[in-house]
C-alpha positions as CSV (number, residue, x, y, z in Angstrom):
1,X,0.0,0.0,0.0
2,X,1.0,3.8,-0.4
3,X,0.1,6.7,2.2
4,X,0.0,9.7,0.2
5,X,1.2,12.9,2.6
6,X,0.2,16.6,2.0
7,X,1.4,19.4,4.0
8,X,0.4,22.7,4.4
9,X,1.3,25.1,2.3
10,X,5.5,26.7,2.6
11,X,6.2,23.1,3.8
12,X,8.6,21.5,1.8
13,X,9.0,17.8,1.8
14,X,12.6,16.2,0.1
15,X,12.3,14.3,-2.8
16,X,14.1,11.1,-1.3
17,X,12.4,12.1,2.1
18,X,13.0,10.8,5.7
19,X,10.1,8.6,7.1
20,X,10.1,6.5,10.5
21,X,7.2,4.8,11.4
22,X,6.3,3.0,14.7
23,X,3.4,1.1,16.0
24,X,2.5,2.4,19.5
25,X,1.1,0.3,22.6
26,X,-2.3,1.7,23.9
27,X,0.1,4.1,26.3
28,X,1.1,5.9,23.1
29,X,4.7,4.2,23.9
30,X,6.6,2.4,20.7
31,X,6.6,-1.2,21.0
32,X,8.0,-1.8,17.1
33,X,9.4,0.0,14.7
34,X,7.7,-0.7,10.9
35,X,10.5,-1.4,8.5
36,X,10.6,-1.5,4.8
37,X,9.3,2.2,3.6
38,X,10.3,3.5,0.8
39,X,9.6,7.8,0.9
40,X,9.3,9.5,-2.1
41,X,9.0,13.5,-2.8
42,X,8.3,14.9,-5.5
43,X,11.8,15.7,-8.3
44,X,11.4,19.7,-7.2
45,X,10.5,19.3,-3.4
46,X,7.2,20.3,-2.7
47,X,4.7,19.8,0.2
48,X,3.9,16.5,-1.0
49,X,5.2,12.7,-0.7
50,X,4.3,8.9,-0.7
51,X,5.5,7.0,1.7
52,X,5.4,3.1,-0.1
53,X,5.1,-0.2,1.6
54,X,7.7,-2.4,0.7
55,X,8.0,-6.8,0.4
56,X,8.0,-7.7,4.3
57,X,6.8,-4.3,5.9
58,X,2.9,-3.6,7.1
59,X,0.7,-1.6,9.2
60,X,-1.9,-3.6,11.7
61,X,-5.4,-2.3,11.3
62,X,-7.1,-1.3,14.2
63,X,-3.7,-0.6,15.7
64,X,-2.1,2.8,16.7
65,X,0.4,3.9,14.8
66,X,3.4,7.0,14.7
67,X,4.7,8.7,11.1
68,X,7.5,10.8,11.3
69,X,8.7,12.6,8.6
70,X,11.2,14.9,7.8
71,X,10.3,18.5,6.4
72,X,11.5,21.7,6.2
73,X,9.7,24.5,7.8
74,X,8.1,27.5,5.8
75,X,9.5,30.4,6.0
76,X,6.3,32.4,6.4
77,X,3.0,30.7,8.6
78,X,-0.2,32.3,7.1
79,X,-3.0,33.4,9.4
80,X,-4.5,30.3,8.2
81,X,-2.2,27.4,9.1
82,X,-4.1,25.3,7.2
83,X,-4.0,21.2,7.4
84,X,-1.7,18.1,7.2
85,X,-3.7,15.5,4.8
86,X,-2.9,11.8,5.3
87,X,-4.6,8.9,2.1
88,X,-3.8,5.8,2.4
89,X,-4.2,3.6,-1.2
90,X,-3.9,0.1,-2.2
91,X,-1.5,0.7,-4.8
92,X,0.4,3.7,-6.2
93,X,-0.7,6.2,-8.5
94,X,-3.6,7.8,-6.4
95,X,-6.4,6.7,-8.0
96,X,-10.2,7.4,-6.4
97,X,-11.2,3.8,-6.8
98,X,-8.3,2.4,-4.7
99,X,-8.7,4.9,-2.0
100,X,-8.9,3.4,1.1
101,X,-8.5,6.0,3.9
102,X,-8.5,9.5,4.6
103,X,-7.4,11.8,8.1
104,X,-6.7,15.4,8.3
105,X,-5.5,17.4,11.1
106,X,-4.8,21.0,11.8
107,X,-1.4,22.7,11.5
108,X,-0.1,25.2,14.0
109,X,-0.6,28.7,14.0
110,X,2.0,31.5,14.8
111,X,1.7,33.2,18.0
112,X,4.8,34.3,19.2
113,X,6.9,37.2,18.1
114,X,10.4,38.1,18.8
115,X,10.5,40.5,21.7
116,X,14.0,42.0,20.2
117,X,15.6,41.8,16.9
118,X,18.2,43.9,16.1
119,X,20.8,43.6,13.3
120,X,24.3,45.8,13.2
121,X,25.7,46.8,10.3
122,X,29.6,47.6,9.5
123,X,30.2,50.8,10.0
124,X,32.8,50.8,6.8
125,X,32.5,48.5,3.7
126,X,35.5,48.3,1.8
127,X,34.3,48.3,-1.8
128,X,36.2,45.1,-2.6
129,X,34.9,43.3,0.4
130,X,33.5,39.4,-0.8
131,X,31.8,39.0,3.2
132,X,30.2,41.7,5.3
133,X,30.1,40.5,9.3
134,X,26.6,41.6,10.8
135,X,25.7,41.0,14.3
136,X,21.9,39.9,15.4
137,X,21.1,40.7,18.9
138,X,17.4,38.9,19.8
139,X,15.4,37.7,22.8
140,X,13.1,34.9,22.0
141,X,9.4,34.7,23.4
142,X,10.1,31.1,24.6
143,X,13.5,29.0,24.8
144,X,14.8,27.5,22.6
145,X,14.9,23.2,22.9
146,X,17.5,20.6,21.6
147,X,16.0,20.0,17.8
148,X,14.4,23.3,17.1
149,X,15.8,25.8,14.1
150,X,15.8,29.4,14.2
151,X,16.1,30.2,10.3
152,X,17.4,33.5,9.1
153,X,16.6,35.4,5.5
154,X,18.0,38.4,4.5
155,X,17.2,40.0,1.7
156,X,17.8,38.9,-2.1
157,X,21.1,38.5,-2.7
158,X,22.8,37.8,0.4
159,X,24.1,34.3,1.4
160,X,24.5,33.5,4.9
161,X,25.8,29.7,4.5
162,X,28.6,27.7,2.9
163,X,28.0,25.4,0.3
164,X,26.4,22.1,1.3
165,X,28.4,18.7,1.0
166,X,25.8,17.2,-1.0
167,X,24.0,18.8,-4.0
168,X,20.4,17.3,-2.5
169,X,21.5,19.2,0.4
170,X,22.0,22.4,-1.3
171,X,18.5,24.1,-0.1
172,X,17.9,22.6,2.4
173,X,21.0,22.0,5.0
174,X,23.7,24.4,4.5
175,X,25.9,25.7,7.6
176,X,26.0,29.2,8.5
177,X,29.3,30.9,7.2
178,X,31.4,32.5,10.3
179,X,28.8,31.7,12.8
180,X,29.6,32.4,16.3
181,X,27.6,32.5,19.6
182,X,27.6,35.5,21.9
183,X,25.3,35.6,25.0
184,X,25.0,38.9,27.5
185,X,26.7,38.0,30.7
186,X,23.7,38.7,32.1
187,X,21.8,35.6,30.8
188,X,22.1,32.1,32.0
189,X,23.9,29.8,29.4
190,X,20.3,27.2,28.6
């Protein structure tokens, strides 16, 4: 069988995505991991994927079940946050007639806004100058937890990262060129 993903909108899914799947005990605690998944995106990434079945893998009906996928954020959350889409189909392709389930649930919405964001500019720019060093002083609403990503765009033109190792990497995981972390004495290190 196929499960047929759909994000909301300014999601973007890879086109050889990251899937886990587990099958939970009644406590919502994993008990097995389901193996054999194949995830596919689409060529261009997009906020869209199947996530195949392979020879020896399968999902228990009537059971509870986890789906994890990989995806990269949007940069923008409308007012509307709009919904994640789950089909499941007996076969690929997405045809009506071999549509067997369908479950939707609500995305999140935005509520929380910087309380400072401040960006320092050099005071002199050599004309020849390939990198310009700017400083970004900010105080988040809420910390900040092992596995979250605070994701910076500046305007068109400027590059904040180095090249990525791998070109499927390219816009999605790139390191920040000359990053360096500077907290105010002040603050507690998290």
């Amino acid at each position: 069988g196929v499960l047929a993903v759909s994000a909301p909108s300014g999601f973007l899914i890879s086109t050889q995505c990251t899937v886990r799947m587990s099958r939970l005990s009644p406590l919502g605690l994993p008990v097995a991991d389901i193996t054999h998944l194949r995830c596919d995106g689409a060529a261009q990434p997009t906020n869209a994927a199947e996530i195949s079945m392979l020879p020896g893998g399968e999902l228990l009906a009537l059971e509870l079940h986890q789906l994890e996928l990989v995806v990269v954020n949007p940069s923008t959350i409308p007012v509307e946050a709009g919904t994640w889409l789950l089909q499941s189909y007996k076969t690929s392709g997405r045809a009506y007639s071999n549509l067997l389930d369908v479950g939707e649930a609500p995305s999140f919405v935005l509520t929380e806004v910087f309380h400072l964001l401040h960006v320092t500019y050099p005071v002199y720019l050599s004309p020849f100058a390939v990198q310009v060093l700017l400083s970004f002083e900010m105080i988040l609403p809420l910390a900040v937890d092992i596995g979250d990503k605070l994701e910076l765009e500046g305007p068109q033109g400027y590059d904040f990262s180095e090249r990525a190792i791998t070109a499927q990497n390219e816009v999605e995981f790139r390191s920040c060129r000359s990053f360096s972390r500077k907290s105010p004495d002040t603050l507690p290190e998290p």
